[in-house]
Structures are given as structure tokens and as C-alpha cells.
C-alpha positions as a Markdown table, in Angstrom:
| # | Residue | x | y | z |
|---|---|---|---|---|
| 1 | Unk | -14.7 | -18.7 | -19.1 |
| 2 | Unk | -13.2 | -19.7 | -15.9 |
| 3 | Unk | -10.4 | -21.5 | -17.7 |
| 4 | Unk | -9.2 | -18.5 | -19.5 |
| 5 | Unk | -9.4 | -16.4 | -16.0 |
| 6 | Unk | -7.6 | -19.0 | -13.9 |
| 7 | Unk | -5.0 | -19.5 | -16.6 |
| 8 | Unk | -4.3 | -15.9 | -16.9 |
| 9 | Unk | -4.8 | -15.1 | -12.9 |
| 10 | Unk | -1.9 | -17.6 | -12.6 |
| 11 | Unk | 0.2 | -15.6 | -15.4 |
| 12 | Unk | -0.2 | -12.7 | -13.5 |
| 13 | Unk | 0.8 | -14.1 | -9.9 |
| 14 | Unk | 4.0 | -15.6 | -11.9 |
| 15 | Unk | 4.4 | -12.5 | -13.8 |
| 16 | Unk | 3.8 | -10.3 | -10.5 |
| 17 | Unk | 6.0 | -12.6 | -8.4 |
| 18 | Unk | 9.0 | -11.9 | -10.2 |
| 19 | Unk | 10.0 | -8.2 | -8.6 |
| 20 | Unk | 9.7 | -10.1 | -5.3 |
| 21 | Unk | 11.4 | -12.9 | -6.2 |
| 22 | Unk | 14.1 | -10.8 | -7.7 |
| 23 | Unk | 14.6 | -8.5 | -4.2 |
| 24 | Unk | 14.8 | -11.5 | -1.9 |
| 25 | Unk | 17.6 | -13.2 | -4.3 |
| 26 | Unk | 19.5 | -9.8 | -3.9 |
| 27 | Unk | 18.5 | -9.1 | 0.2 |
| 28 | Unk | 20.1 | -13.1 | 0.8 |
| 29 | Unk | 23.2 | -12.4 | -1.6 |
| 30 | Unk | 24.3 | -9.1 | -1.1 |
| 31 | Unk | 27.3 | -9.1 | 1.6 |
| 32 | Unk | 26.7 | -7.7 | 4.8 |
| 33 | Unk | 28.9 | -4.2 | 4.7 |
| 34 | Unk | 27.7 | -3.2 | 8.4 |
| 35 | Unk | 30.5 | -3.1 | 10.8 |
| 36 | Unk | 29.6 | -3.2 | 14.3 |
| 37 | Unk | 31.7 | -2.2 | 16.8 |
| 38 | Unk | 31.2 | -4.2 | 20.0 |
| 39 | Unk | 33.3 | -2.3 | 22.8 |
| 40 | Unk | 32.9 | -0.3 | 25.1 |
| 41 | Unk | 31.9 | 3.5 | 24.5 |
| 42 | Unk | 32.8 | 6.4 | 27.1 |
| 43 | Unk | 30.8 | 9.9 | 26.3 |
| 44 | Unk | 33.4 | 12.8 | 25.9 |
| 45 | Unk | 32.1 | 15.2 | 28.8 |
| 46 | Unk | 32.3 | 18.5 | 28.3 |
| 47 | Unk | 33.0 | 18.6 | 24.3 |
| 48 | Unk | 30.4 | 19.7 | 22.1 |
| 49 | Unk | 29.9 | 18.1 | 18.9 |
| 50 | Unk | 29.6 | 20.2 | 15.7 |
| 51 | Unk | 26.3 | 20.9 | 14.5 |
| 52 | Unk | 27.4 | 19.3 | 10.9 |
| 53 | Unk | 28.8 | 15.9 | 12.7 |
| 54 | Unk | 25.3 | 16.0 | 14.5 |
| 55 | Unk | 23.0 | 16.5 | 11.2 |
| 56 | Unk | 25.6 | 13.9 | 9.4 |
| 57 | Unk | 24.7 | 11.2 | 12.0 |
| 58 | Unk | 20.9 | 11.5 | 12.2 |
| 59 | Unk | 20.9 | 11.3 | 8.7 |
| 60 | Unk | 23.0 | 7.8 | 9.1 |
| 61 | Unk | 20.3 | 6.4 | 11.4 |
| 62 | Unk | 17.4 | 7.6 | 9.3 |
| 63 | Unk | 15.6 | 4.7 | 7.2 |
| 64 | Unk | 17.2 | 4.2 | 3.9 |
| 65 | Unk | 15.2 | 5.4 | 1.3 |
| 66 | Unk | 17.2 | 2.6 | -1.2 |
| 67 | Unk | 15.4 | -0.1 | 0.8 |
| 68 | Unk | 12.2 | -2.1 | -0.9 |
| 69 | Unk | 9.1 | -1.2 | 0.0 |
| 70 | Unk | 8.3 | -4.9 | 1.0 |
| 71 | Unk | 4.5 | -4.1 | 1.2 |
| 72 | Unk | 4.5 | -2.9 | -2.2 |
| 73 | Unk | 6.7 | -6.2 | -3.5 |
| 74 | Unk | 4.1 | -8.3 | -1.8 |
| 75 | Unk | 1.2 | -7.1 | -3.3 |
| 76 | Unk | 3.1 | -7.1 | -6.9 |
| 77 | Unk | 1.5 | -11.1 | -7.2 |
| 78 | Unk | -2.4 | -10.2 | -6.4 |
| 79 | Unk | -1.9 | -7.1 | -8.3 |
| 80 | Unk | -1.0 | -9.1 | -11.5 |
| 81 | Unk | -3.4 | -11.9 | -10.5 |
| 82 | Unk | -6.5 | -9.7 | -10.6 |
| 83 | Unk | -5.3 | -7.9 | -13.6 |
| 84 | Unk | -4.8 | -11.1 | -15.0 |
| 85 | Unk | -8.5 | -11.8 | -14.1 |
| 86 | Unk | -9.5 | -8.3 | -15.4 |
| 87 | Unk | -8.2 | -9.4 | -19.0 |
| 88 | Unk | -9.6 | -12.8 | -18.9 |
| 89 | Unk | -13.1 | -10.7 | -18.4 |
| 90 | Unk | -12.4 | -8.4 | -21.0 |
| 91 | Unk | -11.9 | -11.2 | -23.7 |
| 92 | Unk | -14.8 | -13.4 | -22.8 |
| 93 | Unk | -16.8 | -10.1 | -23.9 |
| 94 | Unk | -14.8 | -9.5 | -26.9 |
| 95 | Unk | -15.7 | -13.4 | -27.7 |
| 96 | Unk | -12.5 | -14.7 | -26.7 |
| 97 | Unk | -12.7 | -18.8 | -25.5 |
| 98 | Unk | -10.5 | -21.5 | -24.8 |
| 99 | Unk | -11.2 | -24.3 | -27.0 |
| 100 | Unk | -9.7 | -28.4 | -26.7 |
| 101 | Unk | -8.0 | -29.2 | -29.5 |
């Protein structure tokens, strides 16, 4: 029995590893489109910004919502692990085993 959960815990850390795997390729690849400016900035006294431009540029400096959640990524592996584990359970009652050939 603990041959059949091991091998399939495994399975399910590969398996679950893969979304993870998959957003780190694409964080290190992806080109950095950020421009940063890096002069000097003098506040315009006395003019009032529009109440649009304002809303427009809190909404620029919010958190992106098209970011990975990297908690959730993480977990992905233990999640497929222990439902990996789960199913190995479930067959040993149904009479699975892992036989040598």
C-alpha cells in the first residue's frame, strides 16, 4: 500500500508543479515593458488635476489583478500530492495493489 501512495503522491507533486513551473518560465521571459523615468519631478502649483486623470492614475498604481496568485501556485504541488495520496487510498479499498513482475 505505501508504494501505490508514494508513487502516486509523486504524480501529483509533478502533475501540481506544472502551473508553477509554467508562471516562473513566463515571469523570467517576459520582457520588462516598465519605463522608469529617473529625473527630476517639479509639482505644478496652483493647477488642479482633473478628477478623470486622478481616478486614471490610482487605478495605474493599484495591484494588477493579471498577476499570479503565487500562494495559490505554490500550494498547486501539495494539493496534487495529497490528492494523489487520496486516490492511492481509495484503490487499496477497491483492492487495488502494486505487484513485482
Amino acid at each position: 500500500m505505501r508504494a501505490l501512495i508514494v508513487i502516486l503522491m509523486v504524480l501529483g507533486f509533478v502533475v501540481g508543479g506544472i502551473p508553477l513551473v509554467g508562471s516562473l518560465i513566463d515571469v523570467m521571459t517576459s520582457p520588462d515593458e516598465t519605463i522608469v523615468y529617473q529625473g527630476a519631478y517639479v509639482p505644478l502649483r496652483g493647477v488642479q488635476m482633473s478628477r478623470d486623470y486622478e481616478s486614471s492614475m490610482n487605478i495605474a498604481f493599484d495591484a494588477r489583478s493579471d498577476e499570479p496568485h503565487w500562494l495559490v501556485l505554490a500550494c498547486y504541488p501539495l494539493i496534487g500530492a495529497a490528492l494523489g495520496a487520496l486516490t492511492a487510498a481509495v484503490l487499496r479499498r477497491l483492492g487495488w495493489r502494486l505487484m513485482r513482475g
